[in-house]
N, C-alpha and C positions, 0 to 999 in steps of 0.2 A: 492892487499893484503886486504883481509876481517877483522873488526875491530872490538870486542868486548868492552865488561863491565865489568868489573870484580872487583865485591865491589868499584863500583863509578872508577875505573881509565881505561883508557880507553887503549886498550892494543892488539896487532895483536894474530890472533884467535890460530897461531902455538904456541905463547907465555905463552898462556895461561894454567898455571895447577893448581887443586885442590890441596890446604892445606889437608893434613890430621893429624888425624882424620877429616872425612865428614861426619856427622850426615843425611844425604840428603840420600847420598851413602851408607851406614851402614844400617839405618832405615827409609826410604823413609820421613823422618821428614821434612817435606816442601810440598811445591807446585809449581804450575807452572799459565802463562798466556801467549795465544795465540792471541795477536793485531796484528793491520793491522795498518800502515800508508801509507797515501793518500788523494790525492788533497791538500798536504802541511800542516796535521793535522794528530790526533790518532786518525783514530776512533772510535767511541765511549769510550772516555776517562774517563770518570766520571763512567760510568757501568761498567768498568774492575778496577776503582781502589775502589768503593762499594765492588766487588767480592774478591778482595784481601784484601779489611780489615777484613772483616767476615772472610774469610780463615785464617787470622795473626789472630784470637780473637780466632779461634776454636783448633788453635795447640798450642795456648799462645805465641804468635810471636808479635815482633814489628817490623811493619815497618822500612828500613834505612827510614834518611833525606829525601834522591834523589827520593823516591818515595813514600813517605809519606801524599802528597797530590794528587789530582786529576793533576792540575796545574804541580807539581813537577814531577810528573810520566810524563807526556806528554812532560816537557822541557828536561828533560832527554832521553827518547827515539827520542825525536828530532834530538837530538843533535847527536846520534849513527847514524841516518838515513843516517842521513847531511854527518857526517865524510864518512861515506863509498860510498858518492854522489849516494844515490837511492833515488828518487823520489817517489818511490813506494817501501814498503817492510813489509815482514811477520817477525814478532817480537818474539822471545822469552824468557819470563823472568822467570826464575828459582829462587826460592829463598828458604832456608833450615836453622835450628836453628843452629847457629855459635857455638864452643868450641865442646867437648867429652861426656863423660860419657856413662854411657849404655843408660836402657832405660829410667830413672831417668834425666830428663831435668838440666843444669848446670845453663841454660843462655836465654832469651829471644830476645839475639839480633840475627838477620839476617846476614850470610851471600848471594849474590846473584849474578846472572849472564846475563845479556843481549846479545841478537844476533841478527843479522840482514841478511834476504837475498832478494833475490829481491821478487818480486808479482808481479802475474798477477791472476786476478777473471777468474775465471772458473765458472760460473753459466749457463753453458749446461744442456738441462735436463740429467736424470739419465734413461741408460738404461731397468736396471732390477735389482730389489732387493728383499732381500729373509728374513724370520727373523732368528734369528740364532739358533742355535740348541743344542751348545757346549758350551754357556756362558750366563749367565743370569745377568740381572743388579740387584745390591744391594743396598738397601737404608740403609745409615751408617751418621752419624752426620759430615762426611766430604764427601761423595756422592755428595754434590753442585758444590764442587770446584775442578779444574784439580788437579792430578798428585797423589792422594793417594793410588786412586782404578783403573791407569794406566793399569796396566795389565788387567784387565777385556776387554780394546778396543785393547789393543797388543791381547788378544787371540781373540777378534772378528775379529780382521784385515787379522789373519791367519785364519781362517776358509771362510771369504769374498773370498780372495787370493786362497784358495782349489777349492772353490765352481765355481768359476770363477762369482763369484757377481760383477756389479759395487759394491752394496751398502749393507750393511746389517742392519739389525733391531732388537735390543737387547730388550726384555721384563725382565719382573722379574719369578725368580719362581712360582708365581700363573701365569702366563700366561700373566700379565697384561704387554700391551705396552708400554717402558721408551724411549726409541730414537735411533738413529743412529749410524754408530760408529763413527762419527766423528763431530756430528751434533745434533740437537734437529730435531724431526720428527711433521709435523703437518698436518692435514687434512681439508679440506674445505666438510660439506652437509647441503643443503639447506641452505648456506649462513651463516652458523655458522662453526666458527671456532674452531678444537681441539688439544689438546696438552695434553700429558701425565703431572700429577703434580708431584712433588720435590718428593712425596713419591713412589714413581716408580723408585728410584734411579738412575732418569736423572741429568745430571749436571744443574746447575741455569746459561744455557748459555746468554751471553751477547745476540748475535742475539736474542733468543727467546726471551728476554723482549724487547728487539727492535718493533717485530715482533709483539707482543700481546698489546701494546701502539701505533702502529701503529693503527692496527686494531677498539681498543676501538675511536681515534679519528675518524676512518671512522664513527661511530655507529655502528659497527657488534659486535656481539654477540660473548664471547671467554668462552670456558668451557672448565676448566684443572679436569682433573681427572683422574681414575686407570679405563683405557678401553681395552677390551678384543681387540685382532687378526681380528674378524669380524667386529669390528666397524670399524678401518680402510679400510678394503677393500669394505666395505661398503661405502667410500666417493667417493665426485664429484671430488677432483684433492688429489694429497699427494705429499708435501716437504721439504725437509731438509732446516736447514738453522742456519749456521754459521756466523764465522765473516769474513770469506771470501767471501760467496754467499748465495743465495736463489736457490737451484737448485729443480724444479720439477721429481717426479718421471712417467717415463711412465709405469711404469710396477711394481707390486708388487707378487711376489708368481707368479699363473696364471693370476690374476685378472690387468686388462688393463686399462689406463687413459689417454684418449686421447684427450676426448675433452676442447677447451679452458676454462678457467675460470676468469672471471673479479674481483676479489678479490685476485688470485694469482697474473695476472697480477700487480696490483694496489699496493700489498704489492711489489714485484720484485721489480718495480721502484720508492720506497716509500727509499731512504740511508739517 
């Protein structure tokens, strides 16, 4: 029996149904967050509950109690792990503005929902990835955070799923490269590292500030900025990388990456 959260009380997942009115459900008013627990911890707990108070400050949300701090968020999703005895699991937190109304806000308290299943890291490279063709990334003053502009990666994911892509590569309307569909996109040339910036309407993914703090403690060089289709394929390696893994790409479009690279490696093994 699989165990959920449901506004702090903990409750089996069949049991579980939405109050309506659902503001979440109605007018996508809320957000979401994608953690990992493992090795007996949240991964990086403090960077997803940063991401979640900026997301609660941008739709005028208040945090509940239970995850209100860094600390609180982490004993709380502990605690779900634990009940459903996974050692390892991929975390879901959903949270949306509580009571009715239209589109006129009532109330700034949270309702929200945790789930847990099992993990396991996938960090195989990536066969072949293509950028998309059908869906372009937008930059909007909630573009940082999951779950507002969701459909933009639901219709990447179907056109990846057409194409037969492992992976695909969302830009913006000018062309300029934003990330992956499930992932922040980054390239290594000549020992500098790149990544599209927030105005590329990439999410502000937890890995990628992982990734780019990694980095500056090696001393390498990180440049975020709005780069064209050529600049990537122009690099020495290209990889995604979320809160589940760092997976390398062998393949982008035609253009091919195969040889090793010591600062991918170096980041890969840098949790």
């Amino acid at each position: 029996m699989n165990l959920v959260l449901y506004n702090g009380e903990q409750l089996p997942s069949q049991a579980c149904g939405l109050l309506l009115p659902n503001r979440g459900l109605a007018f996508g008013d809320g957000f979401f967050e994608t953690l990992v627990f493992v090795d007996n911890r949240l991964r990086f707990a403090a960077d997803h509950h940063a991401r979640m108070q900026r997301a609660a400050a941008a739709l005028y949300l208040t945090l509940p109690a239970a995850l209100a701090t860094a600390g609180a968020l982490e004993q709380t999703l502990t605690e779900l792990t634990r009940a459903n005895n996974q050692p390892a699991a991929r975390l879901r937190l959903q949270l949306w503005r509580a009571g009715g109304g239209r589109y006129t806000p009532l109330t700034t308290t949270c309702g929200w929902l945790a789930t847990a299943e099992p993990f396991g890291a996938d960090d195989s490279a990536v066969s072949h990835a293509a950028f998309a063709l059908e869906t372009y990334s937008i930059y909007s003053p909630l573009s940082f955070c999951k779950g507002p502009q969701a459909w933009l990666y639901v219709r990447a994911a179907h056109e990846r799923q057409q194409r037969e892509l492992d992976e695909i590569i969302l830009c913006d309307a000018a062309g300029h490269v934003a990330e992956a569909g499930a992932a922040a996109i980054f390239w290594i040339k000549d020992d500098v590292l790149f990544t599209p910036s927030l105005d590329s309407g990439c999410v502000a993914g937890v890995r990628r500030g992982q990734v780019m703090r990694a980095a500056y403690q090696k001393g390498t060089e990180c440049q975020e900025g709005l780069f064209t289709q050529d600049k990537l394929l122009a690099a020495d390696a290209v990889f995604t990388a979320n809160v589940a893994a760092i997976r390398p790409l062998k393949q982008v479009e035609n253009t091919t990456f195969h040889k090793p690279n010591p600062l991918l490696t170096a980041l890969r093994n840098d949790k």
